[in-house]
Structures are given as structure tokens and as C-alpha cells.
C-alpha positions in Angstrom: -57.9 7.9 32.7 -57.2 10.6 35.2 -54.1 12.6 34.0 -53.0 16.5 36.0 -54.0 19.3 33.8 -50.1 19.8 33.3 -50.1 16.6 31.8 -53.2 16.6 29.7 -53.0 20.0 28.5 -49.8 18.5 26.4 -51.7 16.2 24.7 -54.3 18.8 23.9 -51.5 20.6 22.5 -50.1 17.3 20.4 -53.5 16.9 19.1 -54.5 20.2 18.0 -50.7 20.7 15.8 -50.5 16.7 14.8 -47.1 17.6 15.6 -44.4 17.9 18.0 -42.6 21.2 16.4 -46.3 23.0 16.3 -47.0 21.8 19.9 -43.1 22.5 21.5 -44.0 26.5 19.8 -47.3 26.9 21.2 -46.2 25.5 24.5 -42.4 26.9 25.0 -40.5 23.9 24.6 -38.3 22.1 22.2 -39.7 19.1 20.2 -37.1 17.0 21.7 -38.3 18.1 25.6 -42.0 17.5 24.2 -41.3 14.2 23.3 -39.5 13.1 26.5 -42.6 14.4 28.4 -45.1 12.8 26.4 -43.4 9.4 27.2 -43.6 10.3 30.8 -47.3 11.0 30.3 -47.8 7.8 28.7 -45.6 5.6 31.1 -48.0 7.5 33.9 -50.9 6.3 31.8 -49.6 3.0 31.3 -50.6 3.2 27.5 -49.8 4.9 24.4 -51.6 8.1 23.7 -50.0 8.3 20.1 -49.1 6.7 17.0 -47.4 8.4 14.1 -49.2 8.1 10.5 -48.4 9.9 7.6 -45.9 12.1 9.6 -48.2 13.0 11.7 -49.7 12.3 15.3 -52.7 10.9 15.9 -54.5 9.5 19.0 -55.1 6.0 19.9 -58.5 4.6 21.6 -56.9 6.1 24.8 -55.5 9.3 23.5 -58.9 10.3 22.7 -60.3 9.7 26.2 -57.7 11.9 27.7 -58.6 14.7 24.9 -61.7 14.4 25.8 -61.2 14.9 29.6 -58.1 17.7 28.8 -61.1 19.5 26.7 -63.6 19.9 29.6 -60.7 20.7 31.5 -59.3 23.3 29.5 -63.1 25.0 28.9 -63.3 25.0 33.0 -59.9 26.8 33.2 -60.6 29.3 30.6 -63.8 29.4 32.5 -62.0 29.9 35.7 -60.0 32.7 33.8 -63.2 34.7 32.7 -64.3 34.8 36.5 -61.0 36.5 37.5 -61.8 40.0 38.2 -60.2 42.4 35.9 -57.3 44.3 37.7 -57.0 47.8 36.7 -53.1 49.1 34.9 -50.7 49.4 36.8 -46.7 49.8 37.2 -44.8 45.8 37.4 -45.0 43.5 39.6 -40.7 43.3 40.5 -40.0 39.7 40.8 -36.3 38.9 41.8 -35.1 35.3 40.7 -32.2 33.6 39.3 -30.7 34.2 36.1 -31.2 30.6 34.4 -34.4 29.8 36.5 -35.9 32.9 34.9 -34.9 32.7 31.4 -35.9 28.9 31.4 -39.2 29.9 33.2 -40.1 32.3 30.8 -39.5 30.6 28.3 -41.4 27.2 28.8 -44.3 29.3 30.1 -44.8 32.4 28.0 -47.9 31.4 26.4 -49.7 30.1 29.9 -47.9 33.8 31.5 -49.4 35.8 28.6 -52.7 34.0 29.3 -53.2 34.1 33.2 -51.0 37.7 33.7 -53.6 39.4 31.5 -52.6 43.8 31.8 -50.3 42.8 34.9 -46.5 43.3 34.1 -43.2 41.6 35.0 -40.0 43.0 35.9 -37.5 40.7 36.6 -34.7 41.9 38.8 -31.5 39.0 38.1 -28.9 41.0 38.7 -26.2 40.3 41.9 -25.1 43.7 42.3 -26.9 46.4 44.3 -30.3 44.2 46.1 -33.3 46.4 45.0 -36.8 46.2 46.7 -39.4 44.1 44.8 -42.7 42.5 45.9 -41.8 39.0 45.1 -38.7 36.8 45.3 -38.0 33.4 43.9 -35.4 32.3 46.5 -33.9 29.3 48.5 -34.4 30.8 52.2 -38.2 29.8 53.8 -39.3 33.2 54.8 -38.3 36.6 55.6 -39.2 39.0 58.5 -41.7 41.2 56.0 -43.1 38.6 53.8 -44.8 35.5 53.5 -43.8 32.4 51.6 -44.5 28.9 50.1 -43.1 26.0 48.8 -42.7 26.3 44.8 -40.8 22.9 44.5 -36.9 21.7 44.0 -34.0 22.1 41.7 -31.2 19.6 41.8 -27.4 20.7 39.6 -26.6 17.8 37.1 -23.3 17.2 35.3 -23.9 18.8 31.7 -22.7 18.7 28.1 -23.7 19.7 24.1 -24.2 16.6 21.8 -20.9 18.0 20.2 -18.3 18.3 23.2 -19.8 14.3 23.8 -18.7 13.2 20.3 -15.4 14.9 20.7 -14.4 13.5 24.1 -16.9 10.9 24.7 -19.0 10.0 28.2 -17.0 10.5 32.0 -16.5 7.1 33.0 -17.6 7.4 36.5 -18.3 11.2 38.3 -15.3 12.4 40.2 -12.8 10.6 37.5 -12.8 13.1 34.7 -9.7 13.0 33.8 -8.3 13.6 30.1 -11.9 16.1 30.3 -12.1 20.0 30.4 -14.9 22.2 32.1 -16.4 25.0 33.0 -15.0 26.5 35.8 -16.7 29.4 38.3 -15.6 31.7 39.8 -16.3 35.0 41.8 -19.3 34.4 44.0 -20.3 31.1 41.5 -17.5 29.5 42.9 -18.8 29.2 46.5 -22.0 28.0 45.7 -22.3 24.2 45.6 -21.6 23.5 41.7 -18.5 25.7 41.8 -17.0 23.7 44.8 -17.8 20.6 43.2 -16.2 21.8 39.7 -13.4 23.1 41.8 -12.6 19.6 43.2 -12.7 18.2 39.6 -10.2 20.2 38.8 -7.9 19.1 41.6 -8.8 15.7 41.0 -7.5 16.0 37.2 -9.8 17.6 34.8 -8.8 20.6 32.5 -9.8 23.8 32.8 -11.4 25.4 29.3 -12.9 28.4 30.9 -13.5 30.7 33.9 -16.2 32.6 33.9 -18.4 34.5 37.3 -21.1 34.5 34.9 -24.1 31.7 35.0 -25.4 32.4 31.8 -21.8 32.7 30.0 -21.3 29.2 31.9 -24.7 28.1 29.8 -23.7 29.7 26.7 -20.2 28.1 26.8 -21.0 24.3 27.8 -23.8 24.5 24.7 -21.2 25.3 22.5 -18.9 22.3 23.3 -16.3 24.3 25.4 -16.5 21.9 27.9 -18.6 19.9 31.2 -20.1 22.2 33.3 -22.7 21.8 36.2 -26.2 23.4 35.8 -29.9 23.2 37.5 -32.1 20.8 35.8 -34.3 22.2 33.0 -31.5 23.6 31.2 -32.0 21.5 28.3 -35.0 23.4 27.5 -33.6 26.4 27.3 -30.8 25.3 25.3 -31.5 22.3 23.2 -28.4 21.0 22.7 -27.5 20.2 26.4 -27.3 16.3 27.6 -27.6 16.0 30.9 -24.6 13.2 31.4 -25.4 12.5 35.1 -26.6 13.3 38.4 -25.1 14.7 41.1 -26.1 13.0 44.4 -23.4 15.2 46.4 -25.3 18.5 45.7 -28.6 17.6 46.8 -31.9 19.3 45.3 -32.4 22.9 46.6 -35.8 23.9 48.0 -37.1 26.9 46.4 -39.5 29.3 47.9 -42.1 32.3 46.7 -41.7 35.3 49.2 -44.0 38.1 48.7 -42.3 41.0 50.4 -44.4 43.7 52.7 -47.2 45.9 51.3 -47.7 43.6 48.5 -49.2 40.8 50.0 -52.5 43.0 49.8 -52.0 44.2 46.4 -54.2 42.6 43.8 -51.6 42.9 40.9 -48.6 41.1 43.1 -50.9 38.9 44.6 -52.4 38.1 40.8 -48.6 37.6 39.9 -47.9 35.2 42.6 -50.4 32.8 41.4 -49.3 32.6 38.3 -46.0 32.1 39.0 -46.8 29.7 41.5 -48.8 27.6 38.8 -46.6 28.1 36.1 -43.2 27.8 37.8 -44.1 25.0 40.4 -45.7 23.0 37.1 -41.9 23.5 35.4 -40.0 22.4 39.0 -42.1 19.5 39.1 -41.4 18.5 35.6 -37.3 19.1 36.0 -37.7 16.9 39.2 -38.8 13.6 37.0 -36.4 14.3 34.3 
């Protein structure tokens, strides 16, 4: 059974904690997201891995063949690590990234970030005021005239909601007719961007307004708390539970996102340590957000 490490290092992490609670806290996510990716692994592996006993977890025939194959793979990645050469203290690598991509980043990754990093720090720059130099940007544009880049993966917007607002209002019968609903609404610089135009045009087309807010992390923080619909990047969920995605947006197609490490710090062995990690770690959480 050949499974990516992404994939097998999640049933490592099943199998050690018997448990999807123990394994969500050891790797960053919420039971419920663990379980919806181990049903992905095991429709990729066109078998179950898993059956419950006693409240617990325990491997099939087949589960135990990919433990056995995530084991030797996770003794050649620590491996791997132990080769790294050490990199001397130093002052933060500035990484400058979006809000909600961030937060959701670190938090499904801090245990493989704490790992891989080692004594080289982050400092994430989120902010839309005042643009401050850093050595490595998380960003939608392909390049820039003092750095080089590559391809870290896709996020698409999807039409969101908490379990509660749902059972209060029930499901949209169709996008674009969301009438007799309220949302989220941007505004400021959110409300050129993609999602606010689209929320914008709800509006006009008959929904309510519950909120305004320029503020993407208020706009998270209010649509988990039932306020209303609003539009957010895939992976939300994990960083707040209660969110249902209630449908896809096919009008705001996925955005591209790209790693740019700015001048000097393309030779730097702290930066350039940082920007493989975040490569691994973030393109592993894009690629999961893109199945669903």
C-alpha cells in the first residue's frame, strides 16, 4: 500500500493515541477534521485502516501494513532531520502572510514547525498597514523583482456557516438566492477583494446584512458564532470547529499562492531553513484544503 507521508503520518498518529482527540492534539487539528481526513486516506486506499473496539481505534490487516510502512518512513525523516546541519541563533526569519492563512497554518502545523524549525524563529508580519521588509512572503503574485518564488498550492473561498446559525435559518436553497438570510458583509479594502464583491451582490440580490466588519478575522469570529453566512478560504473549519462549509463558490475561482524569498535572504541559511519548512508544512495544508 503506498500512501504520501502526509497521509501515513496520520495513521501513525491514530495508532499511537487509539484515539482521534489524542491524535487531532498531537497533530493540530480537530477530531472532527481528523476523521474527515482519515476517510480520505482510506477512500485513497480503497480499504479501511480502522475499526473502533472498546472505544478505541485499532488497525485492520491493512492498517497495520501502512503503520508499518509510515514507521520506516517516519525513522528516515527523523533521520533526515538529524543530518540537517545545525544553524547557529539568530534574529526571525519575518514571514509576511495572510491573517487567516497564518493562524490556520500555525495551528495545524505547530508540532511538525516546532520539529523541523529547530532554534530558527518566526515573525509573522499580518498586518495591512505600513508594508515592512521581510525575507519571505506568502502571496498571490508569481515573483518579484528581488526575490525568487515557487508554487506552494491553491486556496479557493467557500460559502460558510456555524452548526447554530444552520439550525436557526436552515441550508440556502441554491447560491445567489439567499433571501430571508443575513451575512457577513466586508468592507474597507475586504470589500474589493473577490468574496467581498460577491457578498456585496448578495446583498443586492436580497440577503440581510447582520454585520460590517474590514476585519477578516472579526468576519471569522462572527460567522462561528452564528451571526450570519460569510465567505472564507477553505481550511477554516480547522481553525474554528464549528464552521460548515455550505457550498462552493465556482465564481471565485481558487487563488494560486506563492513563496517569495525577498533579496539577501535567499543565501541565508536561517530563511532558506524557514522556507522549507514552510514549503512542507503549508503546501501539505493547501493540498489537503483543495480535496475538502
Amino acid at each position: 500500500m503506498v500512501l504520501p507521508w502526509e497521509q501515513l503520518r496520520l495513521v501513525l498518529a491514530i495508532a499511537r493515541h487509539g484515539a482521534l482527540a489524542g491524535a487531532g492534539r498531537a497533530l493540530g487539528m480537530s477530531a472532527a477534521v481528523l476523521e474527515q481526513e482519515l476517510r480520505a486516506v482510506e477512500r485513497a486506499a480503497g480499504v479501511a485502516l480502522f475499526v473502533r473496539e472498546d472505544g478505541r481505534l485499532l488497525p485492520t490487516d491493512a492498517g497495520w501494513s501502512a503503520l508499518r510502512t509510515g514507521e520506516r518512513m517516519a525513522e528516515e525523516m527523523a533521520r533526515v532531520d538529524r543530518a540537517l546541519p545545525r544553524i547557529p541563533s539568530g534574529p526571525p526569519v519575518r514571514v509576511r502572510a495572510d491573517e487567516i492563512l497564518a493562524a490556520t497554518w500555525i495551528q495545524t502545523a505547530a508540532a511538525e514547525l516546532t520539529r523541523r524549525l529547530g532554534n530558527v524563529g518566526l515573525e509573522l508580519v499580518t498586518g495591512r498597514g505600513r508594508r515592512t521588509e521581510v525575507d519571505l512572503e506568502v502571496t498571490a503574485r508569481a515573483g518579484a523583482e528581488d526575490g525568487s518564488s515557487r508554487a506552494l498550492g491553491t486556496v479557493a473561498q467557500a460559502l460558510h456557516a456555524s452548526q447554530a446559525y444552520l439550525l436557526d435559518h436552515g441550508r440556502p436553497p441554491a447560491i445567489g438566492r439567499l433571501t430571508g438570510h443575513r451575512v457577513v458583509l466586508l468592507t474597507g479594502a475586504a470589500a474589493r477583494t473577490e468574496a467581498g464583491q460577491w457578498l456585496l451582490q448578495a446583498v443586492r440580490d436580497g440577503a440581510g446584512v447582520a454585520l460590517r466588519t474590514d476585519s477578516i478575522p472579526v468576519l471569522l469570529s462572527a460567522v462561528g458564532a452564528g451571526i450570519g453566512l460569510g465567505v472564507l478560504p477553505r481550511g477554516s473549519d480547522e481553525l474554528a470547529p464549528e464552521l460548515i462549509r455550505v457550498a462552493e463558490l465556482p465564481e471565485l475561482p481558487p487563488r494560486p499562492l506563492w513563496l517569495v524569498t525577498h533579496g539577501s535572504a535567499r543565501l541565508s541559511p536561517r530563511p532558506r531553513r524557514a522556507a522549507q519548512v514552510l514549503e512542507q508544512t503549508l503546501g501539505a495544508a493547501l493540498r489537503r484544503w483543495e480535496r475538502g
